[in-house]
N, C-alpha and C positions, 0 to 999 in steps of 0.2 A: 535416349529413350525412344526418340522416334525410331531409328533405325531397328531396335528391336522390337517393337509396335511393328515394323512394316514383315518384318523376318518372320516371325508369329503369322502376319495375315499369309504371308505367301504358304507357311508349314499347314496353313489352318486346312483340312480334308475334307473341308465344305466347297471349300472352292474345288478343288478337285474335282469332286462329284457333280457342283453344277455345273464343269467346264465339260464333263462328261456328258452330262443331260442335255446341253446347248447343242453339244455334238451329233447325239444321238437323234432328235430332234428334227436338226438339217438333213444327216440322212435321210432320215424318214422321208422329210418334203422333196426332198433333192429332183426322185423323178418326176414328179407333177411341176415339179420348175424347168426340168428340161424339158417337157411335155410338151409345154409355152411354145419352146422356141421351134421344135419338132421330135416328129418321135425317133427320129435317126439318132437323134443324139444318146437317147434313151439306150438305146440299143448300142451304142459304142460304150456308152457307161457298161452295160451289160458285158464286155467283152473286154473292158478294163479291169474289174472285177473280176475274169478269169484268169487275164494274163497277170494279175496280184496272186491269184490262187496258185498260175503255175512257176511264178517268180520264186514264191517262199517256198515250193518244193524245191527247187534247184539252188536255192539258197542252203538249204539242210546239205544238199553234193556240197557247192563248189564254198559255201559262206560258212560253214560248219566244220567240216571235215576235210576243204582245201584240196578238193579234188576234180579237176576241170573235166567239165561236159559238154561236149559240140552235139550230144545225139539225143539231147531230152525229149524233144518234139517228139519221139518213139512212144516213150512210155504217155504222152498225150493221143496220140493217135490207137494205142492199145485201146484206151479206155473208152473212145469213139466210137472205132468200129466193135468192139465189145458192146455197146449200150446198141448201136446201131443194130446189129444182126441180134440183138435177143427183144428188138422193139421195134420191128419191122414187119413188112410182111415177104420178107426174102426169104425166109425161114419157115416165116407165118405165124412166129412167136412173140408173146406179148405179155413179158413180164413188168408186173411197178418197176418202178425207177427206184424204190427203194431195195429194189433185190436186185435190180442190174446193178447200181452204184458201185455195191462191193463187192459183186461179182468181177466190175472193170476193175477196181482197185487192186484185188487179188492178182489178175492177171498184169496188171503192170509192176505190181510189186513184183512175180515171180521174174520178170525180165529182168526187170532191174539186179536181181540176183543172180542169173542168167548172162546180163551184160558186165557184172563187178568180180565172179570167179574168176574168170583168166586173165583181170585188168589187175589183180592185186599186187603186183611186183611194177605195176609201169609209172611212172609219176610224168609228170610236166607234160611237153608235146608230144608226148608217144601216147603217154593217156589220151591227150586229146585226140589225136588221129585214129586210135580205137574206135572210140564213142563217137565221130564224126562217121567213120565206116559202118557202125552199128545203126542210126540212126537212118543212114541212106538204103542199109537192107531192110529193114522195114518198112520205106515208104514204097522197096520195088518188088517188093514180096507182094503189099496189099496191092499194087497195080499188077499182079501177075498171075495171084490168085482168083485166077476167074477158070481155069480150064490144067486139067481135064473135070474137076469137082469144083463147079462154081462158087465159091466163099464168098470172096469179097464182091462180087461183080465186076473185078478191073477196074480200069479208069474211069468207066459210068457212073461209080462209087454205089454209093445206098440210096432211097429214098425215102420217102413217105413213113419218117419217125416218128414214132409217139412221142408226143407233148407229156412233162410230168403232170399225172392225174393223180389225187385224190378221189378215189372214188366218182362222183359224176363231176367234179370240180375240176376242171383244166384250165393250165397257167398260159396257153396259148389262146385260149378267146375272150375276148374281151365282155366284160361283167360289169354293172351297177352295184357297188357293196357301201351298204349305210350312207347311200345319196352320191359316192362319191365314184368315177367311171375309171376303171383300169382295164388299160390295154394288156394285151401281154408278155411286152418287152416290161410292160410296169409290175404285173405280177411275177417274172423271171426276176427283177432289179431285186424283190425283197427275198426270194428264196437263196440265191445269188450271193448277197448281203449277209446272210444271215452264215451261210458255209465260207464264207472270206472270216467272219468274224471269230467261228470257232477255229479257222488254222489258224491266225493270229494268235488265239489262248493255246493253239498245242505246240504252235515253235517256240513263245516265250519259257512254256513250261519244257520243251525238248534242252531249249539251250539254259536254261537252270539247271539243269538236272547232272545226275552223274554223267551221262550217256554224253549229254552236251560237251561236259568239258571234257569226256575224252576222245571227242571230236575235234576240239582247240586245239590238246594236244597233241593230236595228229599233224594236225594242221601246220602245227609251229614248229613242231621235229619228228616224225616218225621214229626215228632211232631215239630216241630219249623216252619218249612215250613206252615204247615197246621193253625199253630195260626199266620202269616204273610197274610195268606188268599190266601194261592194258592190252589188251585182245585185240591188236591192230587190223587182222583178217574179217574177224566179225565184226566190230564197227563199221569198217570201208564199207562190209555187206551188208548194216543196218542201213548205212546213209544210202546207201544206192538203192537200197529199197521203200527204205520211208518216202527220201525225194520221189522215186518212181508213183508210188499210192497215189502222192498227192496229183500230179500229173494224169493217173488214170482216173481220176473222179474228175479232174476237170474236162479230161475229152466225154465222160459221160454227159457232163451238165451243155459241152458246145453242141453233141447231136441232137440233144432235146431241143433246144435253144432253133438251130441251124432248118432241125428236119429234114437236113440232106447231107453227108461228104463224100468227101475223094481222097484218092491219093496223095493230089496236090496241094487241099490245105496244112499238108506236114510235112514241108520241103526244109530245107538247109536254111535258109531266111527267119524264119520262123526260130528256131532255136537258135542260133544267134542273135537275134528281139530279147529272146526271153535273159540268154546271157547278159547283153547290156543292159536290160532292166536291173538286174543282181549289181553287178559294176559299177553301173550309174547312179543308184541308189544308194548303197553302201554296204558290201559285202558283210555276211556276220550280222547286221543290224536288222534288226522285223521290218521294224517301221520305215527303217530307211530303203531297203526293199520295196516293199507297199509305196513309200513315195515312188522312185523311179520308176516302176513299173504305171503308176499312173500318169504323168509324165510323158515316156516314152508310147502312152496309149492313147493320151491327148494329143499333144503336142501336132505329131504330123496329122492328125484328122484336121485340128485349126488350119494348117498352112493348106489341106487338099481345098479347103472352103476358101479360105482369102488368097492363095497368090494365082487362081487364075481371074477374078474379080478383079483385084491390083493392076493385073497387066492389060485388061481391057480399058480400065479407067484412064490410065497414064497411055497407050499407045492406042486403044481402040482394036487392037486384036492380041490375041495369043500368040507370043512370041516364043515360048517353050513353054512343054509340058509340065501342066502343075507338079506332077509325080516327079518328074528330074529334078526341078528346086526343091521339090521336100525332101527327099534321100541325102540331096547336097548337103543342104543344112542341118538336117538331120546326123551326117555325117562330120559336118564342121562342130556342131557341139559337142559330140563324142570326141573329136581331138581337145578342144580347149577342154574339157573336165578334165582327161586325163593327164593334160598339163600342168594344169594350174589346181587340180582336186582327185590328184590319183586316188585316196583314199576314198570318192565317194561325195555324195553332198550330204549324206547324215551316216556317215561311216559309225562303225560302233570304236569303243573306246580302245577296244585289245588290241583291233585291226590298224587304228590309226599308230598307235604307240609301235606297231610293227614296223610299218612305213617311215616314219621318223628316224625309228634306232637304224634302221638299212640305208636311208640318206644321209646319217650321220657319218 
């Protein structure tokens, strides 16, 4: 009797709800606690928050539809310098942020359509060499588009972006709202928040859906798939384009955030991040995604703060550079997961049962 007393309480969707509330909650307070500690922190939450944003669009490629991408950082950098040159005064143009948004999205979906027609015959490492090639002409295009018709400005990049405004409201100066003082990485933290939370409800509803599993199916056989009669061609082209959107909204929200880029914040490092975030979290899975990706966005910020601290306490000087032990180790956890947890630390259920039957 007890046992089924405890089975009831755990089915009971009350609890659910208040584990939801509790959660929701801590968000809420989360950056007035990082605030405490300093606002840098605030501001890496801010930019862990994107890399979740760009995690679960490259999850929809590579977690969905099983189609590897070295060049996503492209369709981020789309939506950047798109928000960038229509909220600048390079131009001199200065649209809301709610009309650049899907302007940038637009424009990285079309690439991404643009980068998925002549990849649709390639699979494994030639896909990937594609989109690793695709990804480095767009970072040397916007470094090169400055002459003889000035675009991008080259390597100087952009500057002086508009902040998102609400009419006289801007989320980059800091405000008193009902007693209580918000900077504007803390005003960014809820806007931020609030766009992580609805791709969270559009991939779970993506990968419900028909479209979802016949993305699985791709995933799991293409030729099997394609004699079931699913539109191998257009899916490939939906994934590379939905991933792409997501990607161009979130270079939108780093220009506003940044108020300045370049070329160089969308180098080959960068998309590789965002891969291992996918990876490491657990391909296929939302949440497991969102994990890793916060993770792999904490993580080395901790060790750049503690291991040159560590090494002055223990020898009194800097014996190597914090950044060379962070990548280290950064890179030795990437080998043991994928030793001891190739499926992931919260893989989804399809993904892992795949991995099992092929070690079998």
């Amino acid at each position: 009797m007890t046992a089924l007393l405890n089975l009831n309480r755990r089915r009971d969707p009350r609890l659910a709800w208040a584990g939801l509330a509790v959660m929701a909650i801590a968000l809420l307070v989360l950056p007035f606690a990082l605030a405490g500690i300093g606002t840098a922190w605030v501001r890496i939450t801010n930019l862990a928050i994107l890399y979740c944003f760009l995690a679960l669009g490259l999850n929809i490629v590579v977690g969905f539809a099983g189609l590897l991408d070295l060049g996503y950082i492209a369709f981020y950098a789309v939506g950047a310098y798109v928000y960038a040159l229509l909220a600048s005064p390079h131009f001199n143009v200065h649209l809301p942020f709610w009309v650049i948004l899907p302007i940038g999205a637009a424009f990285a979906c079309l690439f991404g359509v643009l980068l998925g027609t002549p990849t649709l015959k390639l699979r494994g490492d030639y896909l990937a060499i594609v989109t690793l090639g695709f990804g480095e002409i767009i970072r040397i295009f916007l470094n090169n588009l400055s002459q003889p018709v000035n675009i991008t400005n080259g390597a100087q990049g952009v500057y002086m972006i508009d902040p998102f405004r609400i009419g006289s409201f801007s989320f980059a100066k800091p405000e008193v709202i009902a007693g209580l003082s918000f900077s504007g990485p803390v005003k960014y933290y809820y806007i931020l928040l609030a766009f992580l939370v609805a791709s969270i409800v559009i991939n779970l509803r993506l990968q419900d859906s028909r479209i979802g599993r016949a993305w699985e199916a791709i995933r799991e056989d293409e030729v099997a798939a394609r004699a079931m009669g699913i539109n191998t061609r257009n899916m490939k082209l939906l994934a590379f384009a939905m991933g792409a959107s997501f990607g161009g909204i979130a270079g939108g929200m780093f220009s506003a955030i940044q108020g300045f880029i370049s070329p160089e914040s969308f180098i080959l490092v960068e998309s590789i991040m965002v891969l291992s975030m996918v990876v490491l979290g657990g391909m296929g899975n939302v949440f497991g995604v969102v994990l890793g990706a916060l993770l792999l966005s904490y993580i080395p910020e901790v060790l750049r703060y503690t291991v040159g601290p560590v090494q002055r306490a223990m020898f009194g000087r800097t014996l190597i550079d914090p950044e060379v032990i962070r990548m280290l180790l950064f890179g030795f956890a990437l080998v043991l997961m994928m030793l001891f947890r190739p499926a992931g630390i919260w893989p989804s259920a399809l993904r892992k049962r795949e991995l099992e039957s092929k070690a079998a």
